[in-house]
DRENVOLO-66557 format. One record per residue (C-alpha): y, x negated, z negated; residue in three letters. Coordinates in steps of 0.2 Angstrom, whole numbers, padded with zeros to 4 digits, always signed. Example, Ala and Ser with C-alpha at 12.3 -4.5 7.8 and 13.67 -1.06 7.14 Angstrom:
-0022-0062-0039ala -0005-0068-0036ser 
END
This chain:
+0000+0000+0000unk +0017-0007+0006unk +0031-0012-0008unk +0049-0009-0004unk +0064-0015-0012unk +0074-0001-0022unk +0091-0007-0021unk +0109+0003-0028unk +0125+0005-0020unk +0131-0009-0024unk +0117-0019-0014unk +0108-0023-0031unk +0090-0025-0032unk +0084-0014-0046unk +0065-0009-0043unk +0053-0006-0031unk +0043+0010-0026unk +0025+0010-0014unk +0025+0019+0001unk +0012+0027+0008unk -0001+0018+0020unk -0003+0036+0028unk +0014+0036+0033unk +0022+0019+0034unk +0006+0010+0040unk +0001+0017+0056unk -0005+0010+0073unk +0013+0014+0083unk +0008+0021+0101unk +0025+0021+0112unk +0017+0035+0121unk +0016+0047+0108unk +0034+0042+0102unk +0039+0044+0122unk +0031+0061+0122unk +0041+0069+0105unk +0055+0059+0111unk +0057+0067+0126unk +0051+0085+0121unk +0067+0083+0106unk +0080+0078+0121unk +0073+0093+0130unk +0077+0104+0119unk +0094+0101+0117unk +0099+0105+0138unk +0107+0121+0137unk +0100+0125+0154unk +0115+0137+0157unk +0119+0132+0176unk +0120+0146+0187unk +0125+0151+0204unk +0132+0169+0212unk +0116+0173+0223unk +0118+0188+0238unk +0118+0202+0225unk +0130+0194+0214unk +0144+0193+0224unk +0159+0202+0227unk +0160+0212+0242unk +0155+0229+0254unk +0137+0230+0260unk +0144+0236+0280unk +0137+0230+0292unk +0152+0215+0299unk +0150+0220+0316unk +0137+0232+0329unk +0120+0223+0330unk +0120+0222+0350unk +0132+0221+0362unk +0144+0208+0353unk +0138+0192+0361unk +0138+0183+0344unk +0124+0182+0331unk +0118+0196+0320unk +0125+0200+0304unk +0123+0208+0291unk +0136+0211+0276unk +0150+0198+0271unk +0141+0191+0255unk +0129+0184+0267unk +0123+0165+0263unk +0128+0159+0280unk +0148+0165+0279unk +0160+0157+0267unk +0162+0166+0250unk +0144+0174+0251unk +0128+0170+0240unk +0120+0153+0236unk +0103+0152+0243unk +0089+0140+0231unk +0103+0137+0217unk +0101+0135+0199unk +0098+0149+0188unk +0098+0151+0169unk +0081+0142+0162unk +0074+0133+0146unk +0069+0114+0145unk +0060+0116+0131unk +0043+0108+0129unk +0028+0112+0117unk +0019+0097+0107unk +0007+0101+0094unk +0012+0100+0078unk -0001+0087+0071unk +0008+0075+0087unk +0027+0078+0082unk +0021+0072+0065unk +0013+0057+0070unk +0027+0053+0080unk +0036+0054+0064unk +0026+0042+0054unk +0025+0030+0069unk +0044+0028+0069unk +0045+0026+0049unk +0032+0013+0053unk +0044+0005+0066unk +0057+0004+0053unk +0047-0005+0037unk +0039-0018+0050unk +0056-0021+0059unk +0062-0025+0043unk +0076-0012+0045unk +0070+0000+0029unk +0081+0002+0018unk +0078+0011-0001unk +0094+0016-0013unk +0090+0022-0029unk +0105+0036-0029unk +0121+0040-0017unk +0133+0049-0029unk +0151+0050-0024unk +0164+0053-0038unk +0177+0062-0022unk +0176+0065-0005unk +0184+0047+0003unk +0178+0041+0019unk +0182+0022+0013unk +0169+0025-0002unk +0156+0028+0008unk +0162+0016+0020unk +0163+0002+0007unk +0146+0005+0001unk +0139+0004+0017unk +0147-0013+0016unk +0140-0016+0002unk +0123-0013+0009unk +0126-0022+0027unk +0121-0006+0039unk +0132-0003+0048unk +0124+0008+0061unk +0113+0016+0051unk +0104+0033+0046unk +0104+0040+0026unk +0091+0053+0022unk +0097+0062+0005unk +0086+0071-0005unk +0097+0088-0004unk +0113+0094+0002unk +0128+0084-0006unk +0144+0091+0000unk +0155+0077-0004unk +0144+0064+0004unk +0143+0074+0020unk +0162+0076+0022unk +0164+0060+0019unk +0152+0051+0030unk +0156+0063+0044unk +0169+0052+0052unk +0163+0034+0048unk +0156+0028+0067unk +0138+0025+0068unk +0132+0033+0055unk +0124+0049+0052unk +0117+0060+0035unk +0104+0072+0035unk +0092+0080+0022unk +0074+0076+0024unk +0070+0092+0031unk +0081+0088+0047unk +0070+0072+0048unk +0065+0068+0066unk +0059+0053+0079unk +0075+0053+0089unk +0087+0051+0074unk +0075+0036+0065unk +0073+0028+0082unk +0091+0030+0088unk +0101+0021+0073unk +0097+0002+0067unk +0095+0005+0050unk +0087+0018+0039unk +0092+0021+0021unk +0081+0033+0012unk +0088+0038-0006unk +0071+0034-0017unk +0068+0052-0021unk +0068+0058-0005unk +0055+0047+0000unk +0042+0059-0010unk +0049+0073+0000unk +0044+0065+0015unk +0027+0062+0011unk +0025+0080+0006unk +0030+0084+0022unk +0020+0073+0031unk +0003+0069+0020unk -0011+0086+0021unk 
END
């Protein structure tokens, strides 16, 4: 069982706490983290282009002009594809990226990325973050302290001074374990887990 450093705000070394093997020692398969990846980035596309086809546009259904007699091509109405102002023909239409992954996979995924961050070296354990007021340049200064700069800090529960004040340091994000997820832990350089939070996690992810 893997032994991490339990450090305080102040970048002090205080104790240490085990992490799971089941979590933050298993084989990392980029497939798997490609897969969750991808099905997350997915699911974020609004999917919301769309085009005035035939029957959505504007206009009267006569008939342009007589079908013989006119020496020109036959037409139909003036929302016709073929005129200027009439329907798109193949264009987009409202529709949902989203793609299914199987539960058991997403949470794989999950424990290959945390086993990413212990073997990079770039997992991070804090004892507590309490904030006395909400002040950007406190939470700034203690991510100083702690040298991560581009980082992600997974709290234990929701803390209204420490999101409003880390919501406009650059690089940094704060979320609640349950909002967890690959892209997050891949995307940023450092993960900070507050100590409590890590039980969270593992009741999450350990059946």
């Amino acid at each position: 069982m893997a032994v991490a450093d339990v450090h305080n705000t102040d970048g002090e070394k205080v104790s240490q706490v085990e992490l799971s093997d089941l979590i933050f020692n298993v084989p990392v398969k980029k497939s798997v983290l490609h897969e969750v990846v991808t099905m997350q980035l997915a699911g974020k596309r609004a999917g919301t282009a769309a085009v005035k086809r035939r029957s959505d546009v504007k206009g009267s259904g006569a008939k342009l002009f007589r079908q013989k007699g006119m020496g020109r091509a036959r037409r139909g109405d003036i929302k016709s594809p073929l005129l200027r102002g009439g329907g798109v023909i193949f264009g987009p239409s409202p529709r949902s990226y989203a793609q299914r992954t199987p539960k058991k996979v997403r949470a794989l995924a999950m424990k290959m990325a945390l086993t990413c961050k212990l073997e990079e070296k770039k997992l991070l354990v804090i004892d507590q973050m309490k904030l006395d007021r909400v002040k950007t340049k406190d939470f700034a200064d203690i991510l100083d302290r702690l040298g991560a700069k581009n980082s992600l800090l997974v709290s234990d529960g929701r803390d209204e001074k420490l999101d409003l004040s880390s919501r406009n340091v650059p690089g940094t994000k704060v979320i609640e374990t349950a909002g967890l997820n690959v892209y997050d832990i891949l995307k940023y350089d450092t993960l900070i887990l507050v100590e409590p939070a890590i039980k969270q996690i593992e009741g999450r992810l350990i059946r």
